[in-house]
N, CA, C and O atoms as a Tripos MOL2 file, in Angstrom:
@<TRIPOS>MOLECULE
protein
  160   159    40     0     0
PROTEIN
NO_CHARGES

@<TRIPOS>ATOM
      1 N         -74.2140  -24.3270  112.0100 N.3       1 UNK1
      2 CA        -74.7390  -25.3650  112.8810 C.3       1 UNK1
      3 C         -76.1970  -25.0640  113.2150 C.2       1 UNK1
      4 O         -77.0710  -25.9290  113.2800 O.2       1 UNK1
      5 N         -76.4040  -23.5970  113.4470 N.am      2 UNK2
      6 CA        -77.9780  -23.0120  114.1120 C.3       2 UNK2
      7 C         -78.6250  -23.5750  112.8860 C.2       2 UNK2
      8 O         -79.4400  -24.4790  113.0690 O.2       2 UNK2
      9 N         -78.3970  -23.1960  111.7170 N.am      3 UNK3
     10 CA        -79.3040  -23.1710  110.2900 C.3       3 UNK3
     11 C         -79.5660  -24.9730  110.0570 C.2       3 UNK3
     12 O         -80.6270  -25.4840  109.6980 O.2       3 UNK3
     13 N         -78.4290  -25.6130  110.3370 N.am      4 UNK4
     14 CA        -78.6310  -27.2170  109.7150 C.3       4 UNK4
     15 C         -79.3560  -27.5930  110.9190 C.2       4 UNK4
     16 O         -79.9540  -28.6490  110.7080 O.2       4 UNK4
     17 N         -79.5810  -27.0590  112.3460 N.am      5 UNK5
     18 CA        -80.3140  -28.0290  113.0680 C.3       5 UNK5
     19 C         -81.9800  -27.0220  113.3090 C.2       5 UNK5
     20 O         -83.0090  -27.3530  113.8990 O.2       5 UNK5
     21 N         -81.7020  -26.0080  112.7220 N.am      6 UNK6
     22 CA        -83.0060  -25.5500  112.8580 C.3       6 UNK6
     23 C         -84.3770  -26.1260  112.8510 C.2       6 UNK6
     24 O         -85.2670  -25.8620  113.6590 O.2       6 UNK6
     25 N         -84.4500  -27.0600  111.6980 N.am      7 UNK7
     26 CA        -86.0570  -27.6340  111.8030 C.3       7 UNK7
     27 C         -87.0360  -26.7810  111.3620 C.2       7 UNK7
     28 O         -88.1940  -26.8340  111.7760 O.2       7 UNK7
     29 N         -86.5630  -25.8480  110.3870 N.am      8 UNK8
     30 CA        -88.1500  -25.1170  110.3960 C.3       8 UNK8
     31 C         -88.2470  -24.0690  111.1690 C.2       8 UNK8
     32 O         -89.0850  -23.2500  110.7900 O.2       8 UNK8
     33 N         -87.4160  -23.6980  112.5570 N.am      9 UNK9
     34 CA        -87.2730  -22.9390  113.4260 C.3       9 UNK9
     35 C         -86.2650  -21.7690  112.8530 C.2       9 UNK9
     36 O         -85.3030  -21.7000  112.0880 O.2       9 UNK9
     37 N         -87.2290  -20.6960  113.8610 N.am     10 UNK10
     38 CA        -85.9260  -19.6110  113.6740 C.3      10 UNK10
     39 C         -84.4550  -19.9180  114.0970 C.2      10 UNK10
     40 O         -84.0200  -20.3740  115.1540 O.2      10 UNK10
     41 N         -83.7110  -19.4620  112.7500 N.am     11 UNK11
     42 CA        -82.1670  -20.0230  113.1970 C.3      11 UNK11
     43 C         -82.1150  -19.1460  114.2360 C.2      11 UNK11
     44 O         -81.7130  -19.7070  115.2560 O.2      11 UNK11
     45 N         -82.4240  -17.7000  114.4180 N.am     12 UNK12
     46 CA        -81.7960  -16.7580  115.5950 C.3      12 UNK12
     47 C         -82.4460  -17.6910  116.9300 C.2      12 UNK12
     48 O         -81.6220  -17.7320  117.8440 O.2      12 UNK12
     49 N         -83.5080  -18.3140  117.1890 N.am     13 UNK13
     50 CA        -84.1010  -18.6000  118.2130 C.3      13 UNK13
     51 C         -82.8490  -20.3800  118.6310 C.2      13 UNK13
     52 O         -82.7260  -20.7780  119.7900 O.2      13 UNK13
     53 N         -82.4440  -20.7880  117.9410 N.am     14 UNK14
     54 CA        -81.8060  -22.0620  117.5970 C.3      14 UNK14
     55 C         -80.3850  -21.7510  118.3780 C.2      14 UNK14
     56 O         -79.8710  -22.0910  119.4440 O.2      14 UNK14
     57 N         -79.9610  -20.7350  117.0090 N.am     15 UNK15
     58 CA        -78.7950  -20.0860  117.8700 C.3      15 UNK15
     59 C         -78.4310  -19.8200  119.5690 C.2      15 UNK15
     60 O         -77.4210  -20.1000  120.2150 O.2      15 UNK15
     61 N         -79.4960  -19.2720  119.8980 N.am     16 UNK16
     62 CA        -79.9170  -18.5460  121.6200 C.3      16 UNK16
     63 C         -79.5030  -19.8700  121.9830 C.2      16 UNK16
     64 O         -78.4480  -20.3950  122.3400 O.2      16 UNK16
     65 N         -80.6620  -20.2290  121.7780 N.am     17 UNK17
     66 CA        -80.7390  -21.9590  122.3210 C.3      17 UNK17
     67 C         -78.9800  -22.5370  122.5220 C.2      17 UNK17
     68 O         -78.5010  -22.8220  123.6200 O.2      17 UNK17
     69 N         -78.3390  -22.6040  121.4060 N.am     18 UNK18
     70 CA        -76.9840  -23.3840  121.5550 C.3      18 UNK18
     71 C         -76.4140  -22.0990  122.4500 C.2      18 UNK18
     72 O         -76.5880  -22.2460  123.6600 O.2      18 UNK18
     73 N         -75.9150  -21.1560  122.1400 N.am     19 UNK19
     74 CA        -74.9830  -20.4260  123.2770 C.3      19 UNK19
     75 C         -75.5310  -20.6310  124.9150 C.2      19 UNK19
     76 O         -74.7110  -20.9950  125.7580 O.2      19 UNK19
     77 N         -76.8990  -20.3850  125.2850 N.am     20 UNK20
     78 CA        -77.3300  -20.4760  126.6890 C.3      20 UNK20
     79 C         -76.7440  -22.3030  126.7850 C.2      20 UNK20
     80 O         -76.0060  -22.5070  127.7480 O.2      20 UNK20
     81 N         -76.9980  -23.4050  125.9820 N.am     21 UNK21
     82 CA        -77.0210  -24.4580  126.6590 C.3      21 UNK21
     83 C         -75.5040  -24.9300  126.4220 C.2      21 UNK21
     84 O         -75.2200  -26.1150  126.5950 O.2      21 UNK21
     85 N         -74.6690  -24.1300  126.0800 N.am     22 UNK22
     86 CA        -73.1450  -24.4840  126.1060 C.3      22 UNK22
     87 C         -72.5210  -23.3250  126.8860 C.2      22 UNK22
     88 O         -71.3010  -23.4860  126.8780 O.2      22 UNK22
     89 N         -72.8510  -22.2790  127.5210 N.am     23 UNK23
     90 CA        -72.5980  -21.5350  128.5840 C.3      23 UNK23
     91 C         -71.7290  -20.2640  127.8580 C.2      23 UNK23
     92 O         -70.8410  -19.5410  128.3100 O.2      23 UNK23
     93 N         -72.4000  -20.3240  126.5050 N.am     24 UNK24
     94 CA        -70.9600  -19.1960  125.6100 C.3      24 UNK24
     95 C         -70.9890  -18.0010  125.7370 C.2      24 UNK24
     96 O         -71.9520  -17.5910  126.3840 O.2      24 UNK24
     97 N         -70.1240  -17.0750  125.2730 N.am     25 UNK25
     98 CA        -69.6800  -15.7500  125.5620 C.3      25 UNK25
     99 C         -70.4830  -15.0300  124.3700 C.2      25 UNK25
    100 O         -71.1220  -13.9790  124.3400 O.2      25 UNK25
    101 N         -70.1820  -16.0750  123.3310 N.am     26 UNK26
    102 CA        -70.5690  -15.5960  121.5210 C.3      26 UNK26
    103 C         -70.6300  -16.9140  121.0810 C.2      26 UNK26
    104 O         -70.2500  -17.9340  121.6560 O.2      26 UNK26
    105 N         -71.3750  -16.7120  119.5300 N.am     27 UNK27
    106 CA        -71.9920  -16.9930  118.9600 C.3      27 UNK27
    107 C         -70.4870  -18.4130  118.5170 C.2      27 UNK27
    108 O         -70.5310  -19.6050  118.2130 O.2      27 UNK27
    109 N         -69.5340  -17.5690  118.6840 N.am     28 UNK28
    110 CA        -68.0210  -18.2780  117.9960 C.3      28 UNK28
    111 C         -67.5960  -19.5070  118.4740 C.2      28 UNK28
    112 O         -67.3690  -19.5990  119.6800 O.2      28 UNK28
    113 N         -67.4140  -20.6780  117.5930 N.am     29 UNK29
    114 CA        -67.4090  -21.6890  118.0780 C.3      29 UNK29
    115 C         -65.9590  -22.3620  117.1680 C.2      29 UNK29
    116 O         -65.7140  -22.2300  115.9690 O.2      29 UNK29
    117 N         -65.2830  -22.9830  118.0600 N.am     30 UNK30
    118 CA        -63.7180  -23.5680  117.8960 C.3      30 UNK30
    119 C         -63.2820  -24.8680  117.0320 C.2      30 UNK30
    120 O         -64.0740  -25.7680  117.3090 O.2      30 UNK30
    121 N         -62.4650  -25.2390  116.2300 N.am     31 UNK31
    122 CA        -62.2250  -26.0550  115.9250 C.3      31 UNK31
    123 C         -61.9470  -27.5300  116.6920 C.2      31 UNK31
    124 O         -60.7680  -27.8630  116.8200 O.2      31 UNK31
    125 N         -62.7220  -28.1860  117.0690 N.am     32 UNK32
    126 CA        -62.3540  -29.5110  118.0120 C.3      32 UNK32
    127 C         -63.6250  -29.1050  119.3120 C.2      32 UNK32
    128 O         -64.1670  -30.0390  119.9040 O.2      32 UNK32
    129 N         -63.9350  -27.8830  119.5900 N.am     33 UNK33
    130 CA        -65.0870  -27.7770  120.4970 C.3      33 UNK33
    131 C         -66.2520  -28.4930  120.6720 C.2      33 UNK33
    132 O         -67.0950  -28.2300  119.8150 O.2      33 UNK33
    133 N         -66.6170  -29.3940  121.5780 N.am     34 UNK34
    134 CA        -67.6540  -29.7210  121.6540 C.3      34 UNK34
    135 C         -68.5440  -28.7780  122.4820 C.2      34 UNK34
    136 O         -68.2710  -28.1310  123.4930 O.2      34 UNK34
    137 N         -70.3320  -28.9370  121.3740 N.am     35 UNK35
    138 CA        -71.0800  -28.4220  122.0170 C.3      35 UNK35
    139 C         -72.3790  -28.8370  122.0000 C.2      35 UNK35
    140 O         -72.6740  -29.3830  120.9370 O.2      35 UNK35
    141 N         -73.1880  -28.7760  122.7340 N.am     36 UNK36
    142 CA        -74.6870  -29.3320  122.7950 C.3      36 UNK36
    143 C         -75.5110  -28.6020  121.7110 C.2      36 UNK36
    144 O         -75.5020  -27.3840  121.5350 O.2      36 UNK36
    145 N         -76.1650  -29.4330  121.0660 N.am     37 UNK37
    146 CA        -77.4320  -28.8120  119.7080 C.3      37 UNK37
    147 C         -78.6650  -29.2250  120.1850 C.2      37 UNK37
    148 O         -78.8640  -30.4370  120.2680 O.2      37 UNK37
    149 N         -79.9380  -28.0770  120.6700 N.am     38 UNK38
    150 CA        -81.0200  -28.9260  120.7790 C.3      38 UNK38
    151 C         -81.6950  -29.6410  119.7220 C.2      38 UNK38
    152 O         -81.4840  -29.3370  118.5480 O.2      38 UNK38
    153 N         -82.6930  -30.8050  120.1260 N.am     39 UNK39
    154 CA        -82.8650  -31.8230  119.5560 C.3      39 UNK39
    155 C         -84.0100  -31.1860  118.7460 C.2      39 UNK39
    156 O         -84.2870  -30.0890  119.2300 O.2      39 UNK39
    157 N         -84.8750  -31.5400  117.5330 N.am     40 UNK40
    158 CA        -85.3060  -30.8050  116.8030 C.3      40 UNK40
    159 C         -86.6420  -31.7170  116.7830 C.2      40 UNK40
    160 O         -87.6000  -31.3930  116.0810 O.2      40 UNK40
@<TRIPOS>BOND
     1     1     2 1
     2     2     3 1
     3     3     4 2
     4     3     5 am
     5     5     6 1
     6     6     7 1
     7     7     8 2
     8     7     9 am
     9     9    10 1
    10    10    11 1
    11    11    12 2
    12    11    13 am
    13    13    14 1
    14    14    15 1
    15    15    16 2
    16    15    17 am
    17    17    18 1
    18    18    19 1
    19    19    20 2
    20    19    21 am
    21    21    22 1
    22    22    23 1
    23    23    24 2
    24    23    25 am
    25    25    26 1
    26    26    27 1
    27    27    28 2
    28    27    29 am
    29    29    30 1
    30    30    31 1
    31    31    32 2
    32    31    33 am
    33    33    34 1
    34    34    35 1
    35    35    36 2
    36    35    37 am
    37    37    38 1
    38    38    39 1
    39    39    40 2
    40    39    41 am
    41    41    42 1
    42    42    43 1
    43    43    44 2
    44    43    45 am
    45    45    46 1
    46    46    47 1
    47    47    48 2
    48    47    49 am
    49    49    50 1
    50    50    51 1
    51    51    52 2
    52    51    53 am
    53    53    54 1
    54    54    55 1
    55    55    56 2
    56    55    57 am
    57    57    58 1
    58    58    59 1
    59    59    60 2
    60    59    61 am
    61    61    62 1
    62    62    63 1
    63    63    64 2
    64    63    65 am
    65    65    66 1
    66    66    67 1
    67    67    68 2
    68    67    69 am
    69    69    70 1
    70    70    71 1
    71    71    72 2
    72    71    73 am
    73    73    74 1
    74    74    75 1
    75    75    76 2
    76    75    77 am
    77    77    78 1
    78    78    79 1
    79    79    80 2
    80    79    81 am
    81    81    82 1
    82    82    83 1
    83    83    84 2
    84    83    85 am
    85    85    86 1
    86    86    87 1
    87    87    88 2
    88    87    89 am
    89    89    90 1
    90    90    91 1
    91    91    92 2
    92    91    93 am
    93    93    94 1
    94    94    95 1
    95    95    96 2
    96    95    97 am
    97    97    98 1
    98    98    99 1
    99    99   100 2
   100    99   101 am
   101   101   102 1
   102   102   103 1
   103   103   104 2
   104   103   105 am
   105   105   106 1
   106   106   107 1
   107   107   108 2
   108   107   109 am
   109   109   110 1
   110   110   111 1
   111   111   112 2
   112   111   113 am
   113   113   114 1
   114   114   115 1
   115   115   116 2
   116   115   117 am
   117   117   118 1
   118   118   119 1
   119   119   120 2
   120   119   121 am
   121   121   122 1
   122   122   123 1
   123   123   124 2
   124   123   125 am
   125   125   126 1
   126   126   127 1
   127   127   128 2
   128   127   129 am
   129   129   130 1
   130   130   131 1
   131   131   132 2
   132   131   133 am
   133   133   134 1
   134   134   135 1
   135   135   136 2
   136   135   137 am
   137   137   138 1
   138   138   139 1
   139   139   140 2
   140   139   141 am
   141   141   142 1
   142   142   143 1
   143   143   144 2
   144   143   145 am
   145   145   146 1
   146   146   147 1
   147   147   148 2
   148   147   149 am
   149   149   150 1
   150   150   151 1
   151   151   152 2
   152   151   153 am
   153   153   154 1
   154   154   155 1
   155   155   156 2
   156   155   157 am
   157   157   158 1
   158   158   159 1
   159   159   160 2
@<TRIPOS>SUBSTRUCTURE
     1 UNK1         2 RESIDUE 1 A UNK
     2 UNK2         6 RESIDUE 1 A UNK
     3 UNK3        10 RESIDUE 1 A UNK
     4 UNK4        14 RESIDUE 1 A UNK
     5 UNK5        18 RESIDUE 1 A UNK
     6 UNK6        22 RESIDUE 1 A UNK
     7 UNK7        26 RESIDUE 1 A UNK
     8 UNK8        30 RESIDUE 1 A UNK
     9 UNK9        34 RESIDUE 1 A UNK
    10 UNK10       38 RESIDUE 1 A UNK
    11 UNK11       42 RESIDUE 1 A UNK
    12 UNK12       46 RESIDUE 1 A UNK
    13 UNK13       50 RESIDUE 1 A UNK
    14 UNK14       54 RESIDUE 1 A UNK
    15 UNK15       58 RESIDUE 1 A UNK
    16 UNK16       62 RESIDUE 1 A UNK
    17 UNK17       66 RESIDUE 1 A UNK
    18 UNK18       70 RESIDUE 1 A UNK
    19 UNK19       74 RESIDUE 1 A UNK
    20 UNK20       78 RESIDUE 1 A UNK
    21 UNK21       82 RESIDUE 1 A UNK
    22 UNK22       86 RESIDUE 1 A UNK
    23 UNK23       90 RESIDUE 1 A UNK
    24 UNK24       94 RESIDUE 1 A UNK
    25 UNK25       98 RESIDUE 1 A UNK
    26 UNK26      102 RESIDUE 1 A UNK
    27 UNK27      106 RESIDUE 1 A UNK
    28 UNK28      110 RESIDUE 1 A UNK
    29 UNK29      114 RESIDUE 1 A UNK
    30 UNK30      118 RESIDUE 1 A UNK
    31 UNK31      122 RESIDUE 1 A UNK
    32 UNK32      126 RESIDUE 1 A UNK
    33 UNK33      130 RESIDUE 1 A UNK
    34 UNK34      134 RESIDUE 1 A UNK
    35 UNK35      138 RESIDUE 1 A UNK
    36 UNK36      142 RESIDUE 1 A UNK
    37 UNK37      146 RESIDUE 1 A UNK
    38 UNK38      150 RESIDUE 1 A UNK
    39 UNK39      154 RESIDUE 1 A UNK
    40 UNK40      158 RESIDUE 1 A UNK
């Protein structure tokens, strides 16, 4: 998900981005989970 919404951006910096703005523990994300991707 980090890599396809990257933009040109560091996926690690992308990544950060989605765990802080979905409140996660890890990086690990669930089948049926919704989660916020910043906008690129």
């Amino acid at each position: 998900i980090a890599r396809d919404s990257a933009g040109g951006e560091d996926v690690r910096d992308v990544l950060t981005a989605i765990v802080d703005m979905n409140g996660l523990d890890s990086s690990t994300v669930h089948p049926g989970q919704r989660i916020l991707v910043p906008s690129r």
